[in-house]
C-alpha positions as CSV (number, residue, x, y, z in Angstrom):
1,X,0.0,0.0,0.0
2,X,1.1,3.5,-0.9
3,X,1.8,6.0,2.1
4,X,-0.9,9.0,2.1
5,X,-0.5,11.9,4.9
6,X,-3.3,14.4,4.3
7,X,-0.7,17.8,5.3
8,X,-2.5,20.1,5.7
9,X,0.0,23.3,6.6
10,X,-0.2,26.3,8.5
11,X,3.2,26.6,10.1
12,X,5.0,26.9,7.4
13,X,2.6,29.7,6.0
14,X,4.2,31.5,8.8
15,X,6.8,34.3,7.7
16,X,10.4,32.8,7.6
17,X,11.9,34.3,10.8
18,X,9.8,31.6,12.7
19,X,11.8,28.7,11.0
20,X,14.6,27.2,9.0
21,X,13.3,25.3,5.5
22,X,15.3,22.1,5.3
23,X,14.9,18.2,4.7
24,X,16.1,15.7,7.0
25,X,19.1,13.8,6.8
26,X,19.2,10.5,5.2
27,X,20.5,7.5,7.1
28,X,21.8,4.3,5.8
29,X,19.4,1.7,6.7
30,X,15.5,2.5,8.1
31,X,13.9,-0.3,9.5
32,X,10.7,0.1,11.4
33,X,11.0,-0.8,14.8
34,X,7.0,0.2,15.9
35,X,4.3,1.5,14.7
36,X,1.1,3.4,16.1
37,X,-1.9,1.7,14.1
38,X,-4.5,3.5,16.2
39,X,-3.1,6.8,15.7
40,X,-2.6,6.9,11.8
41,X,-6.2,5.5,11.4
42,X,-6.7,8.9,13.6
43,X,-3.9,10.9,11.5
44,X,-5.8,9.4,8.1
45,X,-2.2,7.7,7.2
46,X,-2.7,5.1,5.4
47,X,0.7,2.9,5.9
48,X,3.8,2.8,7.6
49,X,6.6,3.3,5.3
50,X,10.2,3.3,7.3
51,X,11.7,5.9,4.6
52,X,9.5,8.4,5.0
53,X,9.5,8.0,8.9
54,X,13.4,7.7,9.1
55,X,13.8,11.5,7.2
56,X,15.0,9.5,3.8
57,X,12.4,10.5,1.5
58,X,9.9,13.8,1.9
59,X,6.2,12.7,1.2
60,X,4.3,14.8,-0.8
61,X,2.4,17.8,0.6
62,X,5.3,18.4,3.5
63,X,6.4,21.7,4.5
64,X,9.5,20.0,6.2
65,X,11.1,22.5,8.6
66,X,13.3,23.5,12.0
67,X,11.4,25.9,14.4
68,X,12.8,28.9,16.0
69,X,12.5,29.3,19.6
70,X,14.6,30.5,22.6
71,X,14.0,29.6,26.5
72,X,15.1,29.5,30.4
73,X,17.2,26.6,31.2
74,X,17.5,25.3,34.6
75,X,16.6,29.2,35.4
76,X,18.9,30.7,33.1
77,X,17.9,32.6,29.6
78,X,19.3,31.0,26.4
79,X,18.9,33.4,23.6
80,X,18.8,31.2,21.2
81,X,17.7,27.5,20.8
82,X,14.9,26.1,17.8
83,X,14.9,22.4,17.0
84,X,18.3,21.1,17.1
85,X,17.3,17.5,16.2
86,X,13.9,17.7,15.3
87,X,11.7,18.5,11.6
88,X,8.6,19.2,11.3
89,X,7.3,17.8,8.5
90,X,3.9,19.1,8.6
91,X,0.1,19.0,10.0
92,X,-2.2,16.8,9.6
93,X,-6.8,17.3,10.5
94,X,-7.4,14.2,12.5
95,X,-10.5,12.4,12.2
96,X,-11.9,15.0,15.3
97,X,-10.8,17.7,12.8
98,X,-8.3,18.4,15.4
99,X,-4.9,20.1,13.6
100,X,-1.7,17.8,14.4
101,X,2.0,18.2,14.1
102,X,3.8,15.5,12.6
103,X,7.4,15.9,14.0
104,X,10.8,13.6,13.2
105,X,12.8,14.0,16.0
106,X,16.5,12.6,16.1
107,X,16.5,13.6,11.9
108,X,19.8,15.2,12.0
109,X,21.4,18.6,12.2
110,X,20.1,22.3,11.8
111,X,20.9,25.1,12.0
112,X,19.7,25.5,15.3
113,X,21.7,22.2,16.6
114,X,24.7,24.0,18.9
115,X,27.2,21.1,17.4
116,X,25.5,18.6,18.0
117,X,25.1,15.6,15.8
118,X,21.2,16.1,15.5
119,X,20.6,12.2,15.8
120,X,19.0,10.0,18.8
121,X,20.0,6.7,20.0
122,X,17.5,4.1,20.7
123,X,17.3,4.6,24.4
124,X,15.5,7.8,24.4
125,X,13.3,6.9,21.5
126,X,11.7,3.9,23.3
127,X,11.5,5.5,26.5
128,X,9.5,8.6,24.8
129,X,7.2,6.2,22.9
130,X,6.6,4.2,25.9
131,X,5.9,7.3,28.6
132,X,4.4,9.3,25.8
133,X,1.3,6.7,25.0
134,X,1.6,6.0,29.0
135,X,0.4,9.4,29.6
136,X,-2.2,8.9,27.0
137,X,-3.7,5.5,28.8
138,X,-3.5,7.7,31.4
139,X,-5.8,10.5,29.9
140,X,-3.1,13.1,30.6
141,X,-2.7,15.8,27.8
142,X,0.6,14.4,26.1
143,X,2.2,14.6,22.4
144,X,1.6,10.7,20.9
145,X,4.2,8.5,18.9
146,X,3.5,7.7,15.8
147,X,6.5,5.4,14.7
148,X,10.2,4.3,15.8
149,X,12.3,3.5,13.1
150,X,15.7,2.4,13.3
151,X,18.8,4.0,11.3
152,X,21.4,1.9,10.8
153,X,23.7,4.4,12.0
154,X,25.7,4.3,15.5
155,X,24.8,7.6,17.3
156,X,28.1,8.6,19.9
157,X,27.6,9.7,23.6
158,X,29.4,9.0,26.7
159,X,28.5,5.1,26.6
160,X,30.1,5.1,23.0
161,X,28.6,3.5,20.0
162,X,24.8,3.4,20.5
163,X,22.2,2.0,17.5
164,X,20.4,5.0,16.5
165,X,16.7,5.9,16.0
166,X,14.2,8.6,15.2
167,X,11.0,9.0,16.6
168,X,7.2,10.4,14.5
169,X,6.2,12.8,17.5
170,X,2.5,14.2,17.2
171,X,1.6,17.1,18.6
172,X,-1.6,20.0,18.9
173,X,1.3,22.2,17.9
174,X,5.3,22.4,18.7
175,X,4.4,25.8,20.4
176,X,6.1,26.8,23.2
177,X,6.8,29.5,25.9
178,X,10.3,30.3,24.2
179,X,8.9,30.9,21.2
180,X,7.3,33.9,22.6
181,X,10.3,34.7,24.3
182,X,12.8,35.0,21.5
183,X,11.2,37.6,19.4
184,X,10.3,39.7,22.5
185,X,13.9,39.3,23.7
186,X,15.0,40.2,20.2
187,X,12.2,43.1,20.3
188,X,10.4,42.0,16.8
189,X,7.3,42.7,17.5
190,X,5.3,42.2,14.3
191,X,6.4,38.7,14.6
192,X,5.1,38.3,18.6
193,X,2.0,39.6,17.6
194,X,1.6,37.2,14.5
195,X,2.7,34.6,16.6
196,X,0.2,35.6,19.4
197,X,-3.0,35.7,16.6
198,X,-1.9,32.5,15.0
199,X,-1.5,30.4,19.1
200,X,-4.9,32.4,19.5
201,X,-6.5,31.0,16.2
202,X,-5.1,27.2,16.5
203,X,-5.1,26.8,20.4
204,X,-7.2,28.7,22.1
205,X,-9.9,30.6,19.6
206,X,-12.4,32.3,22.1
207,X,-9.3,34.1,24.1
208,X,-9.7,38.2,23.9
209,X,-6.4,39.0,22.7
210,X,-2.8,38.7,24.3
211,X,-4.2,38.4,28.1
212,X,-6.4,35.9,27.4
213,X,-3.9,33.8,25.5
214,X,-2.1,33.9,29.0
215,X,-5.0,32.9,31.4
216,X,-5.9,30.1,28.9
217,X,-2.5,28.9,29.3
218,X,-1.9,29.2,32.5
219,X,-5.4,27.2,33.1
220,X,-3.9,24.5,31.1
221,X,-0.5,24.1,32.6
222,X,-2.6,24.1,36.0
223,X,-4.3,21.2,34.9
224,X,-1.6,19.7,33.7
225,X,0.8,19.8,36.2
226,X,-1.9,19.1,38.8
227,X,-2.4,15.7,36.6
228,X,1.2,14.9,36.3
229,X,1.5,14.8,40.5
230,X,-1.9,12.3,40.7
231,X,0.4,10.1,39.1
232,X,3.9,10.4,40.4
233,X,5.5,11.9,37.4
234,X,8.3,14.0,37.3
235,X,8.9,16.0,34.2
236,X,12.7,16.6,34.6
237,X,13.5,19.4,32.6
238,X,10.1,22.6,33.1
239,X,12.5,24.5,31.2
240,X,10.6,27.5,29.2
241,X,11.4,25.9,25.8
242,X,9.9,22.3,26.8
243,X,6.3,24.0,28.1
244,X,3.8,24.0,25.5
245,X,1.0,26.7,24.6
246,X,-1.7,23.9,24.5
247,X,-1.0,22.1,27.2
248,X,0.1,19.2,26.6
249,X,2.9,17.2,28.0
250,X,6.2,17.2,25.7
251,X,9.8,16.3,25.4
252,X,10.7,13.0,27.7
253,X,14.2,13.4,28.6
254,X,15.4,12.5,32.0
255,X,11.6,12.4,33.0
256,X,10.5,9.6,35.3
257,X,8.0,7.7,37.5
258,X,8.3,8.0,41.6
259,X,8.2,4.5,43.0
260,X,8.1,5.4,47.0
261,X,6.7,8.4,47.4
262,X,9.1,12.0,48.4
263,X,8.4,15.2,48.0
264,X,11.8,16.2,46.9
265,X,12.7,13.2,44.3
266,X,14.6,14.1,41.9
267,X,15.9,11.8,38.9
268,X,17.1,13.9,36.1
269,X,20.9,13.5,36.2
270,X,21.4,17.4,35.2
271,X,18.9,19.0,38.0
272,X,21.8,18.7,40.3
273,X,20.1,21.5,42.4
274,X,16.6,19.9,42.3
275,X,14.8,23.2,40.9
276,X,12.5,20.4,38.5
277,X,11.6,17.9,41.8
278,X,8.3,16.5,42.0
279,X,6.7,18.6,44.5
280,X,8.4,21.4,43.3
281,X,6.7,21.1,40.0
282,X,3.7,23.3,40.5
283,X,5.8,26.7,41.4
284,X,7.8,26.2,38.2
285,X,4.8,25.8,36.1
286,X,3.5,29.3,37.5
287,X,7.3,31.0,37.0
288,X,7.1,29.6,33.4
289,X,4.0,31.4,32.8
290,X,5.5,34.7,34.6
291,X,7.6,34.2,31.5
292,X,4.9,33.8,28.9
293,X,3.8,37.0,30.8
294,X,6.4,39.0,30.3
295,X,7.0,38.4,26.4
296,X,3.2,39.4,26.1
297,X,3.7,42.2,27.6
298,X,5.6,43.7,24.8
299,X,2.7,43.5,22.8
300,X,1.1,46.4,24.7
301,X,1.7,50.1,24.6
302,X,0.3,50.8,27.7
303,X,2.9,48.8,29.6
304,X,1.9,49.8,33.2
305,X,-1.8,48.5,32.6
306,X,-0.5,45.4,30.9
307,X,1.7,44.4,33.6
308,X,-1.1,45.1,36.6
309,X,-3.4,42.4,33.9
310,X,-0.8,39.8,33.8
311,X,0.3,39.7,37.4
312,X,-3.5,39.5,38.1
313,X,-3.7,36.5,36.0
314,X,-0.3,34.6,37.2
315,X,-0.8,35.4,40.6
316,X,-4.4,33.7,40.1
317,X,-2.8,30.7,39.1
318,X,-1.5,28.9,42.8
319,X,-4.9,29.2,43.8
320,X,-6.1,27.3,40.1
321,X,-3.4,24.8,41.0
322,X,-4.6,23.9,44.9
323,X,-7.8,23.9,43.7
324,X,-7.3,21.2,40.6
325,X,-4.3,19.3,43.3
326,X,-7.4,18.8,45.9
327,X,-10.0,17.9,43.2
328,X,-7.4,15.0,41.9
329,X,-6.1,13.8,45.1
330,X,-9.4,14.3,46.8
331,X,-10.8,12.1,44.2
332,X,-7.8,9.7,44.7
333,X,-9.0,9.1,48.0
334,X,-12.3,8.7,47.2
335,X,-13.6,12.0,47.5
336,X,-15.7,13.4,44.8
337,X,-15.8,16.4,46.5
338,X,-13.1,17.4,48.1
339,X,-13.2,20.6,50.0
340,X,-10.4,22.2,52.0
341,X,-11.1,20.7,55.5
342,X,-10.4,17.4,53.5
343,X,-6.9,18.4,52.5
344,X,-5.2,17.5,56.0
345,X,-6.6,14.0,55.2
346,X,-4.8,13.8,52.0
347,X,-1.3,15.7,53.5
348,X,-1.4,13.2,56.1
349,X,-1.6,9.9,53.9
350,X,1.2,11.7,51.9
351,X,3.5,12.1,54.9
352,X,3.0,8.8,56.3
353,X,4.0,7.6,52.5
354,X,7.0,10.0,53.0
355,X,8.0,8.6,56.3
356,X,7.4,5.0,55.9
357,X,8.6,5.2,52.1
358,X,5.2,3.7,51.2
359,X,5.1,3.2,46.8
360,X,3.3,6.0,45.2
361,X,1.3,4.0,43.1
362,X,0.4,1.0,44.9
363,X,-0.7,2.3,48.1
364,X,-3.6,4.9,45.8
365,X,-4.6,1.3,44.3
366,X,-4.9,-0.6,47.1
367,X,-7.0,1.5,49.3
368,X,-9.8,-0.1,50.3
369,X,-8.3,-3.4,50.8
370,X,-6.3,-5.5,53.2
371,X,-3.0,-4.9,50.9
372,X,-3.0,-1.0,51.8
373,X,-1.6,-1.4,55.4
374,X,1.2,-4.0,54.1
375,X,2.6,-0.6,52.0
376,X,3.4,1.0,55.7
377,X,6.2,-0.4,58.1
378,X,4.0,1.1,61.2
379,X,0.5,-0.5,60.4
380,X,-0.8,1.1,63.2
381,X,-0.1,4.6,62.0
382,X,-1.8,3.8,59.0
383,X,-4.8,2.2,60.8
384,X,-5.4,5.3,62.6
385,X,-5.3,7.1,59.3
386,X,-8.0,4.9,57.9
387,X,-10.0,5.0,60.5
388,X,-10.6,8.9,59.6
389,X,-10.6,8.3,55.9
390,X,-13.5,5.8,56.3
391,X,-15.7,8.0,58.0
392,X,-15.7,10.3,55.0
393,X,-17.4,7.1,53.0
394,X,-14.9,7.3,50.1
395,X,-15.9,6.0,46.8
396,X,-14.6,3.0,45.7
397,X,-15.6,3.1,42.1
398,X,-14.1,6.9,42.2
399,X,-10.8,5.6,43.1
400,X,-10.7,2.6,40.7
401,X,-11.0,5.1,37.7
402,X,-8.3,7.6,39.1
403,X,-5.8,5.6,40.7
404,X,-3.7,3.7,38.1
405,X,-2.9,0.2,38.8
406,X,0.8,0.4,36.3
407,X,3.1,2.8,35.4
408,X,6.0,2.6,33.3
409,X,8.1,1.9,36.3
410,X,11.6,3.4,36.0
411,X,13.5,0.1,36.1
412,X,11.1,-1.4,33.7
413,X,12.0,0.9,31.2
414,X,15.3,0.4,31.8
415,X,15.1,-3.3,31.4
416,X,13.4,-2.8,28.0
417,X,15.9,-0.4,26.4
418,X,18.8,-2.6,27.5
419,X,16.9,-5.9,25.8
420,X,15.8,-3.7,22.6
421,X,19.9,-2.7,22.2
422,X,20.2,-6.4,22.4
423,X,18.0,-7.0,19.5
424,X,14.7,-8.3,22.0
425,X,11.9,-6.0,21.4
426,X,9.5,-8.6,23.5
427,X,10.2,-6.5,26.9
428,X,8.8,-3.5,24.8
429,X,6.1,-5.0,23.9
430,X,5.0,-6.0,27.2
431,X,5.2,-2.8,28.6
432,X,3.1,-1.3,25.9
433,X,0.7,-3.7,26.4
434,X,0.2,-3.6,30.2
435,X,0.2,0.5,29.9
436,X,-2.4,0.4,27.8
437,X,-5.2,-0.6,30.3
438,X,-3.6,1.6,33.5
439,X,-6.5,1.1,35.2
440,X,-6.7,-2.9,35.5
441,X,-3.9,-5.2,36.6
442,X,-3.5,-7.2,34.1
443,X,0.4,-7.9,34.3
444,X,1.3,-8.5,38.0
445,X,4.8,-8.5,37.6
446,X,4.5,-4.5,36.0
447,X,2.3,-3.7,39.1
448,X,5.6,-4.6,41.6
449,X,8.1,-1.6,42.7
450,X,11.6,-2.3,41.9
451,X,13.8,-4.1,44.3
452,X,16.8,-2.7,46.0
453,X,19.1,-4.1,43.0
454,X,16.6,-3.0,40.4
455,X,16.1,0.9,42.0
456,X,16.7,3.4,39.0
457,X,18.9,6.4,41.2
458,X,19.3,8.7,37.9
459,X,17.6,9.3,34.6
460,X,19.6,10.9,31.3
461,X,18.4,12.8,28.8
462,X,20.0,11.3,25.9
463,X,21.0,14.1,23.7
């Protein structure tokens, strides 16, 4: 069968100072390693075809280019970023009528890629795929993946020669806070404002103008982030270039799953000073939008009304955060409707997890049941807990559709990448399975925390 993709282009009818025009790199020898049935019915893409997903050969009706963008990293501004590794090859209507970005990522250099070699290894491709259409089991706004195709190519990092990949990323857009942030840091302000009306038009159509591009955002991200800590995820890397306009969850670096539960966890091997830890997640989604704030601020001539309007609207957002954190975990617990004299219920479970080292995910499941207490090293400090809990008549059926029963544990994922290097794609395929259902335990052995041996301390990004 003959590849279709219905492109269908906007980005690329963008003026030129948003982007760099250019094919991907060919590699020696594309083989498709997976491949995303449900979503190309969705996409209306008729076949896989390992050339066109490996950058080889440009299907007809693509616009295939590099996007422009800047951002804070780890804090600090970087002027100048755009997709170092990544093409866009174009956008798609999905059967919803829903506009979608169909992105290579690992396709080879740009213009944009800071010396480096513009390629992944097959590591960080799986992991993506696998957490990526987790977090879409899970019904958490997330980019998909479409393919994995291998290169035939050895990719170089520290560990030496790796077996290289690229990954079909789909996304509502590629959007992101630092692509606001470079042309108001570069003052151009007739592209922030086309920018603005074209995020406006795709994302976020009935927002009035610039401010209400902001409050929509910042809505999102609440949301978001709120849904990222019901399930124990830790992004890694909240820089300003990897938060999206739409809302959805996007680049899967060093990002990882908490097994017990702590506040401070931290995997990502390059947040050595923890800015991106789990519970510090929600304060770095509202700075991100201070910075969305401030690029949009350019926009206005009246800068003194402009800033009292967007500090109104970040400033709002803590309160949208506690308010979408107690909904989740109130419902987590059992609570449909959770109000504030619940919360010290939930804190209280949370720091008796904390204390006892208690696993994230298993103790939310198995509430409810005899298992629950075997989670806790002091029972009885849990059985005085649930004593309180069950007077508040939790839902059970509540609870079984918001507490996930598997996650891509970090040292399955682990395990997998090393057995696909070795040739064995069966632990991949396992995993995928399993994760698709979250909510039943169907696979036993992917509901279990690691052991001691099997603990995953660190988590790399893979560039």
């Amino acid at each position: 069968m003959t590849l279709h993709i219905p492109f269908d282009n906007s980005y690329a009818a963008l003026p030129e100072a948003f982007y760099t025009r250019l094919d991907p790199t060919p590699v020696s020898a594309p083989a498709m390693l997976v491949w995303n049935e449900g979503l190309a019915r969705d996409l209306g893409i008729s076949a896989p075809d390992a050339e066109i997903f490996a950058g080889n050969t440009v299907p007809d009706g693509a616009a295939p280019l590099a996007q422009l963008y800047a951002g804070h990293q780890f804090g600090t501004y970087n002027p100048q970023l755009g997709d170092g590794r990544a093409i866009l090859l174009g956008e798609v209507l999905d059967t919803d009528g829903v506009r979608r970005d169909i992105q290579l990522k690992g396709s080879g250099p740009t213009p944009y890629s800071r010396m480096g070699d513009g390629r992944a290894w097959l590591g960080p491709v799986l992991r993506e795929y696998v957490v990526s259409e987790a977090m879409h089991a899970l019904g958490i706004p997330t980019t998909r993946a479409l393919a994995a195709v291998a290169t035939g190519d050895p990719v170089y990092r520290e560990q030496g020669a790796l077996p290289g990949a690229v990954l079909t990323r789909v996304a509502a857009s590629h959007l992101r806070v630092g692509t606001f942030q470079i042309f108001a840091n570069r003052g151009h302000m007739e592209e922030l404002r086309t920018l603005t009306d074209y995020a406006i038009t795709r994302h976020w159509p009935e927002a009035d103008g610039p401010m209400g591009l902001l409050a929509a955002v910042c809505a999102a991200q609440a949301e978001l982030v709120t849904a990222w800590m019901s399930v124990g995820f830790i992004h890694g890397v909240m820089n300003t270039d990897n938060c999206t306009i739409s809302g959805e969850t996007i680049d899967y670096g060093p990002c990882a799953f908490l097994d017990a539960y702590a506040e401070g966890r931290v995997f990502s091997s390059i947040d050595q000073m923890g800015r991106y830890a789990y519970g510090n997640q929600p304060r770095i989604a509202v700075w991100n939008m201070a910075q969305l704030a401030t690029a949009l601020i350019q926009l206005f001539d009246d800068k003194e009304q402009a800033v009292e309007q967007a500090t109104e609207i970040v400033h709002a957002m803590p309160g949208q955060l506690q308010a979408a954190w107690l909904r989740r975990f109130g419902a987590k617990v059992g609570l449909a409707n959770a109000t504030e004299e619940d919360q010290p219920l939930i804190e209280d479970l949370l720091a008796l997890m904390q204390a006892q080292g208690a696993d994230f995910t298993n103790t939310f499941a198995a509430l409810g049941t005899d298992s629950a207490r075997d989670q806790f090293t002091d029972r009885d400090a849990f059985d005085q807990w649930a004593t309180r809990w069950q007077a508040r008549a939790p839902d059970a059926a509540l609870m079984a559709k918001t507490n996930p029963q598997l996650i891509p544990r970090n040292h399955r994922i682990e395990a997998m990448i090393e057995a696909a290097v070795a040739g064995d794609m069966a632990p991949f395929e396992r995993l995928m399975t399993g994760l698709s259902k979250p909510y039943v335990k169907t696979d036993p052995d992917l509901h279990r925390p690691p052991t001691k041996q099997e603990i995953v301390p660190a988590t790399f990004c893979g560039t």
